[in-house]
N, C-alpha and C positions, 0 to 999 in steps of 0.2 A: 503497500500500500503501500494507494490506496489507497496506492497511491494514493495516490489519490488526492487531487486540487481543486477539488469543484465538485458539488454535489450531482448525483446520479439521479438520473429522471428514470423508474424502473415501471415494470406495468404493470403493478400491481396498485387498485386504487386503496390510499388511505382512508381506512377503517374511521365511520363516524363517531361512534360509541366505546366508551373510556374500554371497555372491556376487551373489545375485536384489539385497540390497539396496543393493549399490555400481551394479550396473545400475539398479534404479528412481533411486537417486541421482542416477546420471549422466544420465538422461531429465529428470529434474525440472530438475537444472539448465541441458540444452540447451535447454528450456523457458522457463526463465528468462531465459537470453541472448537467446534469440530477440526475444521480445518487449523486451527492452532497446533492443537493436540495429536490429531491424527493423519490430516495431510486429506487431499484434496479429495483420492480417491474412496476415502469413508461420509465424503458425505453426499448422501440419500436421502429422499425424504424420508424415509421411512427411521435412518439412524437422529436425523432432525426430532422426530418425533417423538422418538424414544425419550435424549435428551431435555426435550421441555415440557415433559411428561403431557403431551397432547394424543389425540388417534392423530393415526394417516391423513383421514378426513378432514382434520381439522386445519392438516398442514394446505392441503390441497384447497381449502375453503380461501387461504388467502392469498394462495400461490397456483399456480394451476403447472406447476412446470420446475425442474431444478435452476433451468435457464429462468427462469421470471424471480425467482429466488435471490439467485447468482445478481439479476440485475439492481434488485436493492438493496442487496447487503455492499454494493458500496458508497450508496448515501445513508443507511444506516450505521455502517463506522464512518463516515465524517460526521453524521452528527454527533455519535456518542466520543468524538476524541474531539470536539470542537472547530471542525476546518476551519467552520465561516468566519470566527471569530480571528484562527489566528489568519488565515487570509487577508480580513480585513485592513490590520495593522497593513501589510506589504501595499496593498490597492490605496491605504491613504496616506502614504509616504509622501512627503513635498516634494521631492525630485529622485529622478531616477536611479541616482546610486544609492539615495537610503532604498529606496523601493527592492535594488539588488541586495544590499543589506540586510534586510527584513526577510528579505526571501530565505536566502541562507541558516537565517534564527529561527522561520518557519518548519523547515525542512529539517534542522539539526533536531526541533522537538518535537516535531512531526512524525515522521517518517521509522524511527525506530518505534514506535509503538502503535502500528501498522504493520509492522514488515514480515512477521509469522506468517499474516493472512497473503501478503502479495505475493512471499515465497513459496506457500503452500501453491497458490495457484498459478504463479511461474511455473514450476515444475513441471505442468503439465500442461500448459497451453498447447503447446504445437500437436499432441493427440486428442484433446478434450476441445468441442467448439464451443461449450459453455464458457469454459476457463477463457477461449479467445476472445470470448464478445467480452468479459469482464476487462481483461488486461486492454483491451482497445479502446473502450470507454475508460477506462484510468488513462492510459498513454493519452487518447484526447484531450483531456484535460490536463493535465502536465502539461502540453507542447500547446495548449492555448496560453496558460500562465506562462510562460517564459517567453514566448510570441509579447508578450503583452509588455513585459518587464525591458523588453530588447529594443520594442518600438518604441518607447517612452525616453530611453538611452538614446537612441537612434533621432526622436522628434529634437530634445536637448541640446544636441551637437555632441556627446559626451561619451561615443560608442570607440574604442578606443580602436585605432586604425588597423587595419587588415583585417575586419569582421565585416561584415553584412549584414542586414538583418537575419536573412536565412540560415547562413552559415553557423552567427553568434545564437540565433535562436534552438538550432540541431544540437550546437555544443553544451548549452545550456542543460536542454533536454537529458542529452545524456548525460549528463552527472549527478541527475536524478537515481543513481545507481545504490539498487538492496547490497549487492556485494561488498559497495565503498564501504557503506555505512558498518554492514557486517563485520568489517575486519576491522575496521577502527574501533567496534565495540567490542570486538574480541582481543582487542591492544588494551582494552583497559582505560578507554577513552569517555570522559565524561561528557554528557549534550554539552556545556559550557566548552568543553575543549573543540567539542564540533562543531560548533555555532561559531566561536573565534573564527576557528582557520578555515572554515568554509568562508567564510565571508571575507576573509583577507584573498583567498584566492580568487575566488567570483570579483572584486575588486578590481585585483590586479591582474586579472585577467582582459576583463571586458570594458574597464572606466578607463578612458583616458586622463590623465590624472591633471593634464594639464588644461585643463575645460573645465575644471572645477576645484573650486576649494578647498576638498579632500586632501589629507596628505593618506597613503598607504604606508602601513605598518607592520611589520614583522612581528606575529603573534609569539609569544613563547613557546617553546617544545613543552608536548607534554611531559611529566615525569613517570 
């Protein structure tokens, strides 16, 4: 996850009644577990249902499909980790480098507390077309947000030379990377150490420093 930058439009309609919607709740997040815990290929409606102590039927009352499933639970983990909120901050950034800034503090505290679920269902994308509609509605959304953060750089005059928008918006993208973050968390690395240096990189990568008042700074090594 789950990526995930922008809330998921799924087909299931939102339950009017307090009770359908602590039900679909409680499906989303047996959902969510499962694939934590056990990885992509155990989850079933049917292992869905077990976990949130519902019947079949009831799974199927608000999902008609693993695919219709798949497509909510990824606006149901941004709501329950907060996207909108921390998006926010980055969308009201007065200028384009804090906006990259923010991005990076987004991402550092984002992104690992997500990353079970997007791993779980990386693994299988390329055999599973469920898994691929999900990770492509996440990749969409990723590559809007950084589309977005480039053009803002780009509008500024502040996109620091031999980038493009397209080019610096692909690069962006991909260092949206579960891997990165994986082994920097496997180093022993705190969100605070990853928010630093992600953002001195994203900086010094993409800002032209001489366009803006920014000075870039060499973060500390972790310890």
């Amino acid at each position: 996850m789950h990526s995930l930058c922008s809330c998921s439009r799924g087909g299931a309609v939102e339950p009017s009644n307090a009770r359908s919607r602590r039900t679909r709740g409680a499906l989303l997040g047996a959902a969510r577990a499962i694939l934590e815990n056990e990885g992509f290929d155990a989850l079933t409606m049917a292992a869905v249902a077990r976990r949130a102590g519902v019947t079949r039927r009831a799974v199927y009352l608000h999902f008609s499909s693993r695919a219709e499933l798949l497509a909510n639970l990824f606006g149901y983990v941004a709501q329950a980790e907060g996207l909108a909120d921390s998006l926010e901050r980055v969308w009201q950034a007065p200028d384009g480098p804090t906006a990259l800034e923010r991005w990076a503090h987004h991402l550092a505290d984002y992104h690992p507390r997500i990353m079970a679920v997007d791993r779980a269902i990386q693994q299988v994308e390329a055999r599973d077309p469920d898994a691929a509609a999900h990770r492509e509605r996440v990749s969409a959304a990723q590559l809007e947000g950084c589309g977005r953060i480039v053009a803002q750089l780009a509008d500024e005059g502040c996109l620091a030379a031999g980038w493009t928008r397209r080019t610096a918006t692909d690069f962006l993208f991909a260092l949206i990377s579960t891997d990165m973050f994986e082994r920097l968390l496997f180093r022993g690395w705190s969100s605070s150490e990853l928010s630093e240096h992600l953002a001195g990189l994203l900086r010094a990568t993409f800002v032209d420093a001489d366009t803006t008042g920014f000075e870039l700074t060499s973060p500390q090594s972790p310890t």
